[in-house]
C-alpha positions, 0 to 999 in steps of 0.5 A, a space after each residue: 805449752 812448754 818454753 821451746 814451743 812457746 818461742 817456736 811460737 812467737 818467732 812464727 808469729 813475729 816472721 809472718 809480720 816481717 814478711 808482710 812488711 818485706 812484701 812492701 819493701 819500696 814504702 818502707 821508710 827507715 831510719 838510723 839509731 845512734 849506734 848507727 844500725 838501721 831500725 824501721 816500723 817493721 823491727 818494732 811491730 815484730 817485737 810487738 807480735 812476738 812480746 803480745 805471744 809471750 806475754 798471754 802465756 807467760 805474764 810473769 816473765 820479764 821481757 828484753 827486746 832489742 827496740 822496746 827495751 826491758 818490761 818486767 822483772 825476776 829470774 827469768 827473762 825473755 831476749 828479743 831480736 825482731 830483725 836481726 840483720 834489718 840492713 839486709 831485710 831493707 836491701 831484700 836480703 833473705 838472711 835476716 833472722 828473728 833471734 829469741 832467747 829465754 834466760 833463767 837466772 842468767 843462762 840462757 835456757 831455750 832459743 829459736 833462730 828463724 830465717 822467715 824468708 827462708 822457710 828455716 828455723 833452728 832451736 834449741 834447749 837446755 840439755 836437750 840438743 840443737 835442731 834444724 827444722 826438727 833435724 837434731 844438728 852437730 858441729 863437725 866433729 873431726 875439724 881443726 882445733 887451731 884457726 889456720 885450717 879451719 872454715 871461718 865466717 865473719 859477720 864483719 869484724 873491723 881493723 886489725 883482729 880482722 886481719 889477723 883472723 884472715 891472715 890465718 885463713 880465709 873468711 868464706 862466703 856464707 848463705 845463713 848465718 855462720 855461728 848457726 853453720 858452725 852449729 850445722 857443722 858447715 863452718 868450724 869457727 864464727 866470728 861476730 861483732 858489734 851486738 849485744 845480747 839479743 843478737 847473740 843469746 839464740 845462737 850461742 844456745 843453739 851452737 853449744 847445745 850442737 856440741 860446740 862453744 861459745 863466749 865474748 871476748 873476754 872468755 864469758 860464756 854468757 852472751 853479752 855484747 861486743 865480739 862473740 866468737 862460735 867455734 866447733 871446740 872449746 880447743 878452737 875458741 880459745 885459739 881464735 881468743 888468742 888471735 883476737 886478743 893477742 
């Protein structure tokens, strides 16, 4: 089996135990961490799930998940988020997402994005293009280089690079999220904060692999944590960088 199939696998695994514990939202007790996200027993027993599928197969690997924190050493290295969006999962919002990346020698190398509650799951390798449910997908070729112009969706950003993004153009609504819609060519640009890197190592995979850019603040390609920033064009990412960092 190799890496791809072997996340698509574990994601599988991971989502059929988020959606038992979403069937049984009401006697789901939660709790805030100290950044302040919601964390709940569902988060850790898909972790759980998703590190048990890993680990039989790939013994050797180390592992980083969001609630488990890292197991194992070497150059490469599986990034787990369970629930990615746990404050939706808990108000029965069907956008949350299991998010697991595989990095080798600090590039990230194969990702899964799977959207459990509804029935859709991207992915991606290294040199091997981006796909939606077995649909090879692209960023929008012929949009905007520039912010203003360009479709926008934010994963809320606060103060004033949120008001400058916005007074740019407008942030539009979004049905999943919009770093995988820059990557299905449904948004130019996405914006999103707060993270670290298991909320951004998948996507920024998927995005890149659709043809599209990604990178921190800083400019780093490499996912990290802080603002992330997804954009159809390497043109349009450094516009918004500048936007954000004036």
């Amino acid at each position: 089996m190799d890496d791809l199939e072997l996340a698509r696998r574990a994601a599988l695994a991971g989502g059929d135990v988020a959606l038992r514990y979403a069937e049984a939202l009401a006697d789901l007790p939660h709790e805030r961490k100290a950044d302040g996200s919601v964390v709940t027993e569902a988060d850790r027993a898909v972790e759980a799930a998703i590190r048990e599928v890993l680990t039989a197969d790939r013994p050797g690997d180390a592992i980083l998940g969001e609630e488990g924190g890292q197991s194992g050493a070497g150059g490469r290295r599986w990034i787990i988020d369970p629930i990615d969006g746990t404050a939706l999962f808990v108000a029965g919002d069907d956008r949350w997402l299991v998010l697991i990346g595989l990095e080798e020698e600090g590039e990230i190398v194969a990702a899964v994005a799977a959207l459990p509650a509804l029935g859709v799951s991207f992915w991606a390798a290294r040199g091997a293009g981006a796909y939606e449910d077995g649909r090879r997908i692209s960023v929008n070729p012929d949009g905007p280089d520039t912010v203003p112009g360009s479709r926008l969706g934010v994963v809320p950003i606060a103060g004033a690079a949120q008001a400058a993004l916005l007074a740019l153009t407008p942030a539009l609504p979004w049905r999943l999220h919009p770093g995988l819609l820059v990557a299905r060519g449904e948004l130019d640009l996405a914006v999103q904060t707060g993270g670290q890197i298991w909320d951004f190592a998948a996507t920024s995979l998927i995005v890149t692999e659709a043809g599209g850019s990604f990178s921190g603040l800083s400019g780093d390609v490499r996912p990290g944590r802080g603002v992330s920033v997804y954009a159809r064009s390497d043109k349009l990412r450094l516009d918004a960088l500048s936007v954000l960092t004036p």
